[in-house]
Backbone bond lengths (Angstrom), bond angles and torsions (degrees), N, CA, C in turn:
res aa  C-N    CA-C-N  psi(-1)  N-CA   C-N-CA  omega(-1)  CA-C   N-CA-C  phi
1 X - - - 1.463 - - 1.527 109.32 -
2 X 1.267 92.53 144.83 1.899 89.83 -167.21 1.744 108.88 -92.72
3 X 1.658 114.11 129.01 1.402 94.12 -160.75 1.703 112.72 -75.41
4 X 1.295 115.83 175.32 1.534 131.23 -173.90 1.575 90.57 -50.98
5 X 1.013 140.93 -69.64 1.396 123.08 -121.90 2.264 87.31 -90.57
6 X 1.190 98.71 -26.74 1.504 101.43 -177.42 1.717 92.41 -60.46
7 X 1.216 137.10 -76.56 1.402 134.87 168.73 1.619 115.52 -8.94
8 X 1.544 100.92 -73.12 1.346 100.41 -173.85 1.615 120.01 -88.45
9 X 1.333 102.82 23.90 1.425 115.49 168.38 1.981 94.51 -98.49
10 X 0.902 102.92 -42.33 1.761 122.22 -153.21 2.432 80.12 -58.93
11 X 1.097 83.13 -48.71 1.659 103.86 -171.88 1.476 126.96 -35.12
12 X 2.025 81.65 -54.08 1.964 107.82 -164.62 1.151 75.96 -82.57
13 X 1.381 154.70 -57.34 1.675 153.79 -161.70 1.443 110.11 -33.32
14 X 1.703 99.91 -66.59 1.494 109.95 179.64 1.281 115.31 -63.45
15 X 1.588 117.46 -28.71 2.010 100.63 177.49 1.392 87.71 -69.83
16 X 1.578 117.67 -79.49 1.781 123.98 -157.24 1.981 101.91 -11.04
17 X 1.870 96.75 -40.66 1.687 85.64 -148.87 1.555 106.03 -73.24
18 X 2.028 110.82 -18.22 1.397 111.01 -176.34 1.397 108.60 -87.86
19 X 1.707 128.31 -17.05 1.354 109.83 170.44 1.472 137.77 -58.11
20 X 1.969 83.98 -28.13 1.602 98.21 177.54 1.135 112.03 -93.74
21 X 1.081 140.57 11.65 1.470 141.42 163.43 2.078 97.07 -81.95
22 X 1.540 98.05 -51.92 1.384 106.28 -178.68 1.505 112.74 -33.50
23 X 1.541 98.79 -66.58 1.992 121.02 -176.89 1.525 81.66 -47.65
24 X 1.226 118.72 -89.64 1.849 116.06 -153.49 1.822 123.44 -26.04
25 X 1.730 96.15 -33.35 1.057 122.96 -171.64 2.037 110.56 -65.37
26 X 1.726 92.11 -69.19 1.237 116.36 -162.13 1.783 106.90 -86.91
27 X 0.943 113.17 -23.15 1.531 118.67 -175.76 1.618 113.67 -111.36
28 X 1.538 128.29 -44.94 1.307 129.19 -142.45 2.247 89.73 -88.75
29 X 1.041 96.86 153.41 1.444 104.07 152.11 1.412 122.83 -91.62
30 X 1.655 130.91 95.66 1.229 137.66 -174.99 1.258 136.49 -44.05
31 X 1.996 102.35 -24.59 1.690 100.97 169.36 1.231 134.87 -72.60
32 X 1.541 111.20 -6.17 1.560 117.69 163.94 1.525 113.88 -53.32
33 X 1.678 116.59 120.46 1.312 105.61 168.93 1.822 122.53 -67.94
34 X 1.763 91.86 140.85 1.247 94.33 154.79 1.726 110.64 92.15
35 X 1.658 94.88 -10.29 1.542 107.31 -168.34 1.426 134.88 -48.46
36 X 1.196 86.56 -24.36 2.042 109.16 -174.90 1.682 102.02 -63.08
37 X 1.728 108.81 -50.57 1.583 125.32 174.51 1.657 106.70 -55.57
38 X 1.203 107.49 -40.93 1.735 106.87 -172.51 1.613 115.76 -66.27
39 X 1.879 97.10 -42.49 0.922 101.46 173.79 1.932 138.32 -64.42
40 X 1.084 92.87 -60.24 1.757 108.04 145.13 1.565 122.61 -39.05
41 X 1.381 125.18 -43.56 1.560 124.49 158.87 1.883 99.66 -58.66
42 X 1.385 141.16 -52.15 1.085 135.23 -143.03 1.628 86.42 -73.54
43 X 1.826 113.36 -31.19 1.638 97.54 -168.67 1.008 94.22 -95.37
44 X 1.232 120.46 18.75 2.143 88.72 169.43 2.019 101.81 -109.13
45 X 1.053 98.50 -23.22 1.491 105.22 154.22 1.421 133.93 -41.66
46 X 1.351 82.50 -59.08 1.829 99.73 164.18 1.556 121.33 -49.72
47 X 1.623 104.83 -39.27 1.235 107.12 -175.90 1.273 121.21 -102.39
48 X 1.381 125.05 18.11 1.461 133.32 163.20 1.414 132.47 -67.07
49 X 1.480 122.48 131.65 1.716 103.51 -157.90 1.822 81.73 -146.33
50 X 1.118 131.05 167.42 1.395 158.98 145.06 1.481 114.54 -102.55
51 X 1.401 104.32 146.06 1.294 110.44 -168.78 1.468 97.24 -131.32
52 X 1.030 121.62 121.89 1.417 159.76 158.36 1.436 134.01 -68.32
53 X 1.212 134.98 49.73 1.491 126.63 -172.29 1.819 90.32 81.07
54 X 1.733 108.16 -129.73 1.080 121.46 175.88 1.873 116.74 -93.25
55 X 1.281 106.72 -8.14 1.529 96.57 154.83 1.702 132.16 -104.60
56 X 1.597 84.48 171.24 1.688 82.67 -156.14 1.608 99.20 -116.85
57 X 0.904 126.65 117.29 1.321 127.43 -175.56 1.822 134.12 -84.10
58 X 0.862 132.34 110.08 1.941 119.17 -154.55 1.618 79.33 -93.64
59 X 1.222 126.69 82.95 1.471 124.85 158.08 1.465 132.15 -93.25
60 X 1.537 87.68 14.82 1.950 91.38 177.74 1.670 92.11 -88.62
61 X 1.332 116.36 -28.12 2.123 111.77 -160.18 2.000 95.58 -52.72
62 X 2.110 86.90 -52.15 1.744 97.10 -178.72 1.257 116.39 -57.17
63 X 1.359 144.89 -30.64 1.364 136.85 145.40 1.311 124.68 -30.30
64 X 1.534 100.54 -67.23 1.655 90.29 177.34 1.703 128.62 -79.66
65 X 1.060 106.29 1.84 1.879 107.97 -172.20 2.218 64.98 -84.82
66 X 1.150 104.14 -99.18 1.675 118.80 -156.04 1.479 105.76 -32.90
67 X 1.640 121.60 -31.97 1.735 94.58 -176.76 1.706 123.74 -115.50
68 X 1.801 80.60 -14.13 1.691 85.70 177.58 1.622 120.91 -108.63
69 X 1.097 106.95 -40.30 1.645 118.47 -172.14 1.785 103.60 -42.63
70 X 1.783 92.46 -51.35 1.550 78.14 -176.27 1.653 144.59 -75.03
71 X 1.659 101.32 -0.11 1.345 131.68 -177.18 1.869 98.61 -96.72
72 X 1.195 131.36 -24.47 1.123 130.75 162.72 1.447 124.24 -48.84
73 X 1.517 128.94 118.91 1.449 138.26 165.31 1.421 142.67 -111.80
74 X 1.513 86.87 -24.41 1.737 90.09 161.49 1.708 100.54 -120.91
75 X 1.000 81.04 173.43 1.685 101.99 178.70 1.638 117.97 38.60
76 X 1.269 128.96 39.30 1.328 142.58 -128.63 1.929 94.41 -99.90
77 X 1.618 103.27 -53.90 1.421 101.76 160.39 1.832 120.86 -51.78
78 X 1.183 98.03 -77.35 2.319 91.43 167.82 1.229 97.55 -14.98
79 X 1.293 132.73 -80.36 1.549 141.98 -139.37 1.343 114.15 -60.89
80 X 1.652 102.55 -55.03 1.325 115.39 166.86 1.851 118.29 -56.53
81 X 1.205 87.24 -48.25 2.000 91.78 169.10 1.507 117.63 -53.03
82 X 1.689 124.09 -31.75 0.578 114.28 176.93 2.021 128.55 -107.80
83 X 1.166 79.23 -14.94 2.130 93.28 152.59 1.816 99.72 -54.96
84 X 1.231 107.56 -54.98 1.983 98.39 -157.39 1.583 87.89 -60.06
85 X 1.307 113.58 -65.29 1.999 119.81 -169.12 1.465 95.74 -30.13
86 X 1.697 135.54 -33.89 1.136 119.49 -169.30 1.610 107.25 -78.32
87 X 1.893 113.32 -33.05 1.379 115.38 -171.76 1.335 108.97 -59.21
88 X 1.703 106.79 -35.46 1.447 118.60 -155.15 2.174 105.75 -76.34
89 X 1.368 108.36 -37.54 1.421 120.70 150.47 1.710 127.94 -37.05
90 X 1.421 103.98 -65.05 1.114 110.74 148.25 1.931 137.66 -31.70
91 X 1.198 82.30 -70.84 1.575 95.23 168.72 1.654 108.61 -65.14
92 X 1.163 124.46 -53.37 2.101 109.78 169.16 1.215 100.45 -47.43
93 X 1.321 132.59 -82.30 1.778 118.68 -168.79 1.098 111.45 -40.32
94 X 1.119 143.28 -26.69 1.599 133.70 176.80 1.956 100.42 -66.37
95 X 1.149 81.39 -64.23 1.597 76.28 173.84 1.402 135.86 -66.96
96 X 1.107 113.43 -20.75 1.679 128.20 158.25 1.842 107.55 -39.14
97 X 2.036 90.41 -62.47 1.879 101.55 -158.00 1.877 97.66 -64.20
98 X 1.489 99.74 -27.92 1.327 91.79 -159.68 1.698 107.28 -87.21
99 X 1.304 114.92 -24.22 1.562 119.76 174.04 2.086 109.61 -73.56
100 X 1.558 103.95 -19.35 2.072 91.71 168.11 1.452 85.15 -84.59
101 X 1.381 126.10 -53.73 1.575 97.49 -158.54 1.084 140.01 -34.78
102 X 2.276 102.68 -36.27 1.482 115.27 -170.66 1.518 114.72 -77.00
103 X 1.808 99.21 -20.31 1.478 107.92 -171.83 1.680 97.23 -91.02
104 X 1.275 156.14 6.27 0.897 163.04 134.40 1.711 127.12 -82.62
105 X 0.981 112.95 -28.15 1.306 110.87 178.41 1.353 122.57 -143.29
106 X 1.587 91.39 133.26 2.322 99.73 -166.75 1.405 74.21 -178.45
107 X 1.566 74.28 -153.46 2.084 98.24 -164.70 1.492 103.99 -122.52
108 X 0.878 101.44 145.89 1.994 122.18 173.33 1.124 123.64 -128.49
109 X 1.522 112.26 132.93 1.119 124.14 -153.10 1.437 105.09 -114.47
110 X 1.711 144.16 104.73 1.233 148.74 168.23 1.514 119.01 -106.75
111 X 1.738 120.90 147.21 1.225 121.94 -150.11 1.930 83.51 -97.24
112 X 1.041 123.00 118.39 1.681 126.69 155.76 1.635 118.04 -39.84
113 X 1.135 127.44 130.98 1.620 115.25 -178.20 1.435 92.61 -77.13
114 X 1.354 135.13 -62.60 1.584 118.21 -161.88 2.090 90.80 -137.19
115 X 0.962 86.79 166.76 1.614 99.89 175.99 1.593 115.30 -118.23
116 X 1.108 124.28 40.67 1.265 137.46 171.30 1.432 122.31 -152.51
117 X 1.431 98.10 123.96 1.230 131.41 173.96 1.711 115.48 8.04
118 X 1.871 83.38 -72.82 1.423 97.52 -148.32 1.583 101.06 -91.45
119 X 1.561 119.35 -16.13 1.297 101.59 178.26 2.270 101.91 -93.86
120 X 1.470 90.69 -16.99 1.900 76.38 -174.42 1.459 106.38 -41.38
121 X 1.399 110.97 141.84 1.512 111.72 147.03 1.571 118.29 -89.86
122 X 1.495 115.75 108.91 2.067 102.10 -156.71 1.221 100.92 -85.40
123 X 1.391 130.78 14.40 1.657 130.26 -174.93 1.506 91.50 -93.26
124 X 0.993 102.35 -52.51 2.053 102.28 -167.66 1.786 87.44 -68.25
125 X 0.828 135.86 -13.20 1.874 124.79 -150.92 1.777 78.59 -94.88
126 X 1.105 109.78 -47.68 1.985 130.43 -157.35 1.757 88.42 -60.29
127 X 1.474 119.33 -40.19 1.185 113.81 -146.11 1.737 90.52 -96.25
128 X 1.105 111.78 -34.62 1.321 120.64 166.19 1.586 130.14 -38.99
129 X 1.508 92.45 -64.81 1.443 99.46 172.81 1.767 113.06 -62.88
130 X 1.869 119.72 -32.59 1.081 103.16 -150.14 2.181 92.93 -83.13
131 X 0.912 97.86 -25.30 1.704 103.38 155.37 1.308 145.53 -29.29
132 X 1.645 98.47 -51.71 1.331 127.38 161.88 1.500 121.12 -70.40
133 X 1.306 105.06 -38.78 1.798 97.33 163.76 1.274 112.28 -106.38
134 X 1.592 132.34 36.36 1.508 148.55 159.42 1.274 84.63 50.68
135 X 1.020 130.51 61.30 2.167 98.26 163.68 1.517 106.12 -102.30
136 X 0.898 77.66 161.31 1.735 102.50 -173.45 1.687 106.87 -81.05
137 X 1.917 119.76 120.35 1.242 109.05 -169.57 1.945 116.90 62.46
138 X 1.533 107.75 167.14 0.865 103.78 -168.52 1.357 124.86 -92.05
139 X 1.509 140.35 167.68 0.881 132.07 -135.23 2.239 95.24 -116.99
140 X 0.973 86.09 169.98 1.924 113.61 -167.33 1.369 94.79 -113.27
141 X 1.372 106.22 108.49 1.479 122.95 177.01 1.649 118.87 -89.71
142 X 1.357 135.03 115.89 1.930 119.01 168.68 1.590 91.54 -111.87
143 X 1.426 108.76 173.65 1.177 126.74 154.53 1.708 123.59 54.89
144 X 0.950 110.17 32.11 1.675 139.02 -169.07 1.600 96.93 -52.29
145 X 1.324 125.94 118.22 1.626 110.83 168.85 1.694 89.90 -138.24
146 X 1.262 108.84 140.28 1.484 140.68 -170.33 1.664 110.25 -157.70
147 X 1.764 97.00 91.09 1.269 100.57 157.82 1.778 106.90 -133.53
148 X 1.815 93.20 152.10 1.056 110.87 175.35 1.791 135.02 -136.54
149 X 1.133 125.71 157.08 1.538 100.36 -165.76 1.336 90.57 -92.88
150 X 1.551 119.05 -170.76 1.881 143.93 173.11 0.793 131.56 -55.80
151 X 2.148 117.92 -10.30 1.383 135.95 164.12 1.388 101.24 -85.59
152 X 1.328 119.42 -25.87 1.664 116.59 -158.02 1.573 122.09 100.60
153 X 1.124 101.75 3.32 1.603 128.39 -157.54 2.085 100.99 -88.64
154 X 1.316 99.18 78.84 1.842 121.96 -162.10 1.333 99.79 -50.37
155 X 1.374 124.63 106.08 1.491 125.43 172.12 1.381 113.63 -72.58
156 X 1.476 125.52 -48.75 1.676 142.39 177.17 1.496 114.41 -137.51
157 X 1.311 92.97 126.81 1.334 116.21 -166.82 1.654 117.10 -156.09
158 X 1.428 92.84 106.44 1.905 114.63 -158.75 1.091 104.99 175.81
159 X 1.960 88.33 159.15 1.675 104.89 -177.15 1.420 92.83 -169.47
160 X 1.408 95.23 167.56 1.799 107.91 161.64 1.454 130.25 -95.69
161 X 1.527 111.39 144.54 1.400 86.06 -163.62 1.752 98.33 -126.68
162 X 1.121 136.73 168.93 1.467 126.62 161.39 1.750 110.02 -157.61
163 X 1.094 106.07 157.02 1.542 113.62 -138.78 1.551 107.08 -166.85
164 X 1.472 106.75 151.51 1.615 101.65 166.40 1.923 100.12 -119.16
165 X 1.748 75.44 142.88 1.725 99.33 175.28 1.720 107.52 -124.08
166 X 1.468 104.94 98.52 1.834 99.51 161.34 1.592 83.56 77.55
167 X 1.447 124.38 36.92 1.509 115.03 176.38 1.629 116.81 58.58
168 X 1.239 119.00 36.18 1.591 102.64 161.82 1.511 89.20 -138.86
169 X 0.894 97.34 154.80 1.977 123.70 172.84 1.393 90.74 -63.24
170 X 1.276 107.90 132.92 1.758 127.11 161.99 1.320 116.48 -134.22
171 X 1.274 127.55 137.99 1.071 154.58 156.66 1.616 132.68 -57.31
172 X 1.542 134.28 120.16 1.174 95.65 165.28 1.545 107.05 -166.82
173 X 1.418 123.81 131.29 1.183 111.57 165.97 1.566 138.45 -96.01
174 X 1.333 122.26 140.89 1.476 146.34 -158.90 1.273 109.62 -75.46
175 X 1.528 148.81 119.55 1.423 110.57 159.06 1.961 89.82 -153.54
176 X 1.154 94.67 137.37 1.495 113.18 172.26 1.486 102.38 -80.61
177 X 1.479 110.00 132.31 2.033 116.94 172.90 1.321 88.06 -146.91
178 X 1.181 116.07 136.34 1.890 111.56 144.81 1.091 103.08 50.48
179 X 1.757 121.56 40.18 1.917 126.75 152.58 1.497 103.01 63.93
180 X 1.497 109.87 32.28 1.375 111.76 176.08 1.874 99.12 -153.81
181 X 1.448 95.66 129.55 1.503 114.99 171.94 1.014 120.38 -80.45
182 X 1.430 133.42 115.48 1.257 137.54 -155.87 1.754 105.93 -112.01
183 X 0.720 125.59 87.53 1.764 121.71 -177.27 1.322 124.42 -90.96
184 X 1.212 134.59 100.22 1.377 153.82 177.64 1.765 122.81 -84.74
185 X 1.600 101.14 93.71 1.575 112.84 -143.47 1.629 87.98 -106.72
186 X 1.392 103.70 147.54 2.011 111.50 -157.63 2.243 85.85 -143.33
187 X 1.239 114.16 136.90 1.053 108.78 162.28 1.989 104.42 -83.69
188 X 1.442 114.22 152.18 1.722 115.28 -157.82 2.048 71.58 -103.52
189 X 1.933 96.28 119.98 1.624 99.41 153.94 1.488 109.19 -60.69
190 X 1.329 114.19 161.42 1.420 108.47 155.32 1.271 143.97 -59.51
191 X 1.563 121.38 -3.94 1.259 137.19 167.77 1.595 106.09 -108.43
192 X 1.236 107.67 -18.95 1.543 104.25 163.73 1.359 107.70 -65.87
193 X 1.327 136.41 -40.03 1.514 140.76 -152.81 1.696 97.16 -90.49
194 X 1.340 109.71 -53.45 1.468 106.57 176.64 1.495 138.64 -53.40
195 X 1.649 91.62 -18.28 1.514 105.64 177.17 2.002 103.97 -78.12
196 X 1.710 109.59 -33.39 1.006 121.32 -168.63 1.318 105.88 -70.36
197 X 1.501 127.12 -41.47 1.197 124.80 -160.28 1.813 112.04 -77.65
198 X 1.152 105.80 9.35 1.402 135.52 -179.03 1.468 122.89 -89.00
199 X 1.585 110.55 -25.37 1.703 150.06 152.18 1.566 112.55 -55.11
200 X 1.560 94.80 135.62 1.408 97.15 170.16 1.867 107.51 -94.81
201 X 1.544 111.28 98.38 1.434 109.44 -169.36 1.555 94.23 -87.31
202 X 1.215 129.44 167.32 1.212 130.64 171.28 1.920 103.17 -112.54
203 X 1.480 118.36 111.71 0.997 133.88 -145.94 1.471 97.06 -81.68
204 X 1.787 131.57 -47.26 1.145 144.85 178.88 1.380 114.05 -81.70
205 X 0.978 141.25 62.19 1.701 134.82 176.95 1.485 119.87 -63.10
206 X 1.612 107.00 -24.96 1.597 110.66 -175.21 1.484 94.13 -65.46
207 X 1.270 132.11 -22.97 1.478 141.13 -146.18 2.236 76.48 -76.47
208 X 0.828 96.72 -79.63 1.330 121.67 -175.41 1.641 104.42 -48.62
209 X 0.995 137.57 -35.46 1.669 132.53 173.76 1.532 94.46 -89.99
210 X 0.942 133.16 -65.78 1.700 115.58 172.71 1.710 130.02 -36.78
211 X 0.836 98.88 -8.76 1.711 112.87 -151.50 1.620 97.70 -114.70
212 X 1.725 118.88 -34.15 1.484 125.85 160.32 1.548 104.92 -79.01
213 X 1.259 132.35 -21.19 1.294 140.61 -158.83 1.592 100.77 -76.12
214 X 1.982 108.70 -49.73 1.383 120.21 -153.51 1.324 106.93 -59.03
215 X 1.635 132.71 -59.11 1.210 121.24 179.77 1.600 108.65 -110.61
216 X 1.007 105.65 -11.75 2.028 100.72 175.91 1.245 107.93 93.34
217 X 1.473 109.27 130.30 1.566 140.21 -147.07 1.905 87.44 -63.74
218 X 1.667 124.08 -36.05 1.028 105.44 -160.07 1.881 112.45 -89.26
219 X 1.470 95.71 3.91 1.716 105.33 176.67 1.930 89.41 -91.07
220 X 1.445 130.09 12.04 1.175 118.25 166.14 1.492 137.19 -107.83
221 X 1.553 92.38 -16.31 1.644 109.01 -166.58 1.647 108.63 -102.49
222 X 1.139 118.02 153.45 1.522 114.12 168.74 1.478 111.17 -94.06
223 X 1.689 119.33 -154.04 1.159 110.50 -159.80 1.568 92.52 -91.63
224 X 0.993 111.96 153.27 1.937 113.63 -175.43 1.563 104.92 179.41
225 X 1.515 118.06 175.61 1.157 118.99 -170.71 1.428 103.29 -110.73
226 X 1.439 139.08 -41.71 1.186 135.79 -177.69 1.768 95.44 -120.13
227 X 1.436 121.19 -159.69 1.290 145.15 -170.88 1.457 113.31 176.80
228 X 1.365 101.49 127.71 1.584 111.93 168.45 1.706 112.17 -113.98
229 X 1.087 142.71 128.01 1.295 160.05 -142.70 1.427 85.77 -142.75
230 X 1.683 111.46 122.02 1.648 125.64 155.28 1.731 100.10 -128.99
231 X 1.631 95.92 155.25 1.589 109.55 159.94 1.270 100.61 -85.81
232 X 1.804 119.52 163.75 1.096 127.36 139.30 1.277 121.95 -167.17
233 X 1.377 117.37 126.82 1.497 132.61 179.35 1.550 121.86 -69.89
234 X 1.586 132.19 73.31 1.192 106.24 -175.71 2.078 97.79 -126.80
235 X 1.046 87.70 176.03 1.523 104.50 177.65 1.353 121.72 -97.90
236 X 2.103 109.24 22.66 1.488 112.76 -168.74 1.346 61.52 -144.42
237 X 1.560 110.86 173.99 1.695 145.96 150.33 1.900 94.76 -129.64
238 X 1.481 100.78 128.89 1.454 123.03 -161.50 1.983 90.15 -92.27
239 X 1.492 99.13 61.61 1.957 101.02 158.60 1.357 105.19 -43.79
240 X 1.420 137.63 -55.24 1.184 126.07 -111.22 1.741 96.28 -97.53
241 X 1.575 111.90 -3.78 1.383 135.28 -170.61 1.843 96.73 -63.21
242 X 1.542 103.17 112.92 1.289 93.91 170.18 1.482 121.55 -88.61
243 X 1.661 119.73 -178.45 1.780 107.21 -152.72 1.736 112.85 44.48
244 X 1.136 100.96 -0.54 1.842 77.35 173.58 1.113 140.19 -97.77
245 X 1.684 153.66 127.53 0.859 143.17 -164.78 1.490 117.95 -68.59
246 X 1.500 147.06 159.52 1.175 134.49 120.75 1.814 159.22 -125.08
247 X 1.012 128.97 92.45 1.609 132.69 -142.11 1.927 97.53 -93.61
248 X 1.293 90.78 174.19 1.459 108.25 174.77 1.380 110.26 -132.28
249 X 1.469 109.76 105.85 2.190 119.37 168.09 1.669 87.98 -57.26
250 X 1.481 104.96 121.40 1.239 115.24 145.46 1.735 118.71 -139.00
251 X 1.452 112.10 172.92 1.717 96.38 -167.40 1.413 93.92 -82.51
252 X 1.089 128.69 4.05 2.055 120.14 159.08 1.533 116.72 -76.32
253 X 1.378 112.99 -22.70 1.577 118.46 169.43 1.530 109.46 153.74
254 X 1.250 121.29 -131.70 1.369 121.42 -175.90 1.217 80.46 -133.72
255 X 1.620 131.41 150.93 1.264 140.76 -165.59 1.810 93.14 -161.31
256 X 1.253 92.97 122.59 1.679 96.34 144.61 1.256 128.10 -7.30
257 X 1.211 135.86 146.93 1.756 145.62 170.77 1.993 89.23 -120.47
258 X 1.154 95.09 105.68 1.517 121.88 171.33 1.752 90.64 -83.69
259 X 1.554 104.25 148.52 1.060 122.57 151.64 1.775 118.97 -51.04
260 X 1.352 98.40 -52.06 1.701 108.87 -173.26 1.696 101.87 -71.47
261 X 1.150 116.77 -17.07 1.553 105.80 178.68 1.921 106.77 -99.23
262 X 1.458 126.28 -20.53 1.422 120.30 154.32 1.621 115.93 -62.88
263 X 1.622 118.79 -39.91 1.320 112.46 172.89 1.628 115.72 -57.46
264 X 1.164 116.30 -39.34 1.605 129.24 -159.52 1.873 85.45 -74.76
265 X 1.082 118.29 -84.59 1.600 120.45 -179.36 2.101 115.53 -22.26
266 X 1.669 89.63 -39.88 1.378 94.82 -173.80 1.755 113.69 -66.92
267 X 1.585 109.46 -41.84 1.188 130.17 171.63 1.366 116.69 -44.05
268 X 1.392 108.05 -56.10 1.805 134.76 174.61 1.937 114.12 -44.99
269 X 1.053 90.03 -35.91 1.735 114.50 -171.85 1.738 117.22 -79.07
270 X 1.589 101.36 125.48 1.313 100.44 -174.15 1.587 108.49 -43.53
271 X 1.434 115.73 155.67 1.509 122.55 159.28 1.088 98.75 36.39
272 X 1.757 146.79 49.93 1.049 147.12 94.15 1.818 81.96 126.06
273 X 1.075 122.95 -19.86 1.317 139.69 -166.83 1.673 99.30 -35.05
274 X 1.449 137.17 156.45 1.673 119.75 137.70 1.356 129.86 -101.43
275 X 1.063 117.59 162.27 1.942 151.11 -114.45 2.033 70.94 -79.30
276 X 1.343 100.25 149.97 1.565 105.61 148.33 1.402 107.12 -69.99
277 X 1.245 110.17 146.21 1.431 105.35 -179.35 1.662 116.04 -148.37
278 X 1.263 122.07 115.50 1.786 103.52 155.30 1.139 158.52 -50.17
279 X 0.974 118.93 90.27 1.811 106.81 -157.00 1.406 104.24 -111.45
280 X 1.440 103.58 156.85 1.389 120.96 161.93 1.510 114.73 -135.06
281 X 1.812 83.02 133.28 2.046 81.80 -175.06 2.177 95.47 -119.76
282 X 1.035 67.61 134.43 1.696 92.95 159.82 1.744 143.82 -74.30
283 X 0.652 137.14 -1.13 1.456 138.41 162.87 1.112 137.17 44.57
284 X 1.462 133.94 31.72 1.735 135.27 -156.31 1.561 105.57 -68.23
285 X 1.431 90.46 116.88 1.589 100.55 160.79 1.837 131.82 -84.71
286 X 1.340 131.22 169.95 1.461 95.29 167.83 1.984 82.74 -147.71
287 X 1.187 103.03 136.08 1.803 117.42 165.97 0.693 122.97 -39.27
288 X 1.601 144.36 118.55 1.324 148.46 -159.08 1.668 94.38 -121.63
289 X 1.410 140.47 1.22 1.255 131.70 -129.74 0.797 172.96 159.10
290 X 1.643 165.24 92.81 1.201 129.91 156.08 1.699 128.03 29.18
291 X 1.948 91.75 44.98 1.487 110.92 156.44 1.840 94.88 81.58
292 X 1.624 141.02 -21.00 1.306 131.40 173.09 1.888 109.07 -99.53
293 X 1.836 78.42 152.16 1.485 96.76 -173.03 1.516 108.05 -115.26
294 X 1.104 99.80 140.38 2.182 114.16 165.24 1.705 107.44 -78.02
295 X 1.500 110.92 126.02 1.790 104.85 141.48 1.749 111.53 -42.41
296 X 1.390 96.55 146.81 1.672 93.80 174.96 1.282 89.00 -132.90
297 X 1.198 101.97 -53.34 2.056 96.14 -164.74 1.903 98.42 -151.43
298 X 1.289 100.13 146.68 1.202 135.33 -172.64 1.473 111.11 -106.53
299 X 1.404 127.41 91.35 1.771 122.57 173.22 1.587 115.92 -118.48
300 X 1.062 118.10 107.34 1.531 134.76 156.29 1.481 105.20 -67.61
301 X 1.454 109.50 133.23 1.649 133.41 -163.56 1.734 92.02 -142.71
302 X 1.427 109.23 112.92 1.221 114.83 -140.63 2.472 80.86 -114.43
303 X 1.323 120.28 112.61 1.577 98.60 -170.10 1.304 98.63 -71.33
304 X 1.637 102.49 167.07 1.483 101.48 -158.42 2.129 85.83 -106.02
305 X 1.452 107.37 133.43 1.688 103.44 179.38 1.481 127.82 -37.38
306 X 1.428 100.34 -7.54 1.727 108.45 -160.51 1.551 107.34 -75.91
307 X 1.485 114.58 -21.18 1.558 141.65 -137.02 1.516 101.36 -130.56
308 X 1.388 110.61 3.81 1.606 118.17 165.16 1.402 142.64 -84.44
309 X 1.951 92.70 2.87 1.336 115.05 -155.63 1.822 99.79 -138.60
């Protein structure tokens, strides 16, 4: 689908090109050679700009008032008529880029079903939000933060998200406040996106909200005062992590990660390599205080392949 502003670029093109046919027509004297070319140079003049940081400069108009206008002798009105049609071009695309941006990008405001942990369901919340910014297919998660205290009672809760809408890359960040999802939607420049695609995004997130969904975050945590919850996509599970726990989400429950069941997987695996895998690790903190917290325990929740589909 071809986006809005390409359309109504495609649009201002076709008037700009009949006004200046109009001027050549209704204003210019035709026996000047070559005039149609002069004229058409005067509008693309018109429409020349430098860009500066965040300003944009129309420095082709100041070219032609200061170096040409006054060396001009015939047809001097046409020319000039048709220098402004170039400013005036200029000036619509400004307003074109800047009228999708506004209709693409602001803030949205969605009501949270519950603000705790252990009763959210984050698959319906995931599907919710990705609704609210219509994107097309599912969405590319960075920077995921999920903490909660020992009631379930979600202190931080956010992520980044990026996505296509109507075929352009969008941007957007997530954040739960006051039982309301606040989404802050950015169109991705093209050097914005290239820097991104450089990120390890985690492409499947439902994988990961289904997978907290199956038996519930509080059949995962031990006794502790807060919790930090991360995604992560890697093609290792970090055994070698001491204090650390490790289990397997499967739809029979959450089970232990046996040594004999990482060997067996390892065996299973091309060139001895291990499995890509989803994991989610957990983080239990415990209150020391005067507002500071201790690491207590470290659990990697390894998804089980069955639950990828």
């Amino acid at each position: 689908m071809m986006q809005i502003e390409s359309i109504l670029s495609w649009g201002m093109s076709a008037v700009f090109f009949l006004l200046l046919v109009l001027i050549y027509i209704k204003k210019a004297d035709r026996e000047e050679r070559f005039l149609g070319w002069k004229m058409v140079g005067c509008f693309f003049l018109g429409t020349f700009s430098l860009r500066l940081k965040s300003w944009i400069l129309p420095v082709g108009i100041g070219v032609f008032l200061i170096f040409f206008l006054p060396k001009i002798i015939t047809n001097k009105q046409a020319k000039k008529w048709a220098a402004s049609l170039g400013v005036v071009s200029f000036a619509s695309s400004l307003i074109i880029s800047h009228s999708v941006e506004a209709y693409y990008e602001g803030m949205i405001h969605i009501k949270a079903s519950v603000a705790n942990a252990y009763e959210m369901n984050f698959f319906k919340e995931y599907e919710k939000v990705k609704a609210a910014l219509d994107a097309d297919g599912e969405l590319a998660i960075n920077n995921v933060e999920l903490s909660f205290e020992k009631d379930g009672k979600i202190t931080q809760f956010n992520y980044e998200a990026n996505y296509m809408r109507d075929d352009r890359n969008m941007s957007a960040w997530i954040t739960l406040l006051d039982g309301k999802y606040q989404l802050v939607t950015h169109i991705q420049k093209d050097e914005t996106k290239m820097m991104m695609d450089h990120q390890n995004y985690i492409s499947s997130p439902s994988i990961y909200f289904q997978a907290l969904d199956l038996h519930g975050l509080k059949k995962m945590v031990p006794k502790g005062d807060l919790y930090y919850v991360n995604f992560t996509n890697s093609d290792e599970v970090p055994f070698d992590i001491e204090d650390g726990s490790f289990w397997d989400i499967e739809k029979a429950g959450v089970q232990k990660h046996t040594e004999a069941a990482a060997t067996e997987e390892n065996t299973n695996s091309e060139d001895n390599n291990p499995l890509f895998s989803y994991q989610i690790s957990i983080n239990t903190m415990n209150a020391m205080g005067a507002g500071s917290y201790e690491s207590d325990k470290q659990q990697y929740f390894v998804i089980s392949p069955e639950l990828y589909n």
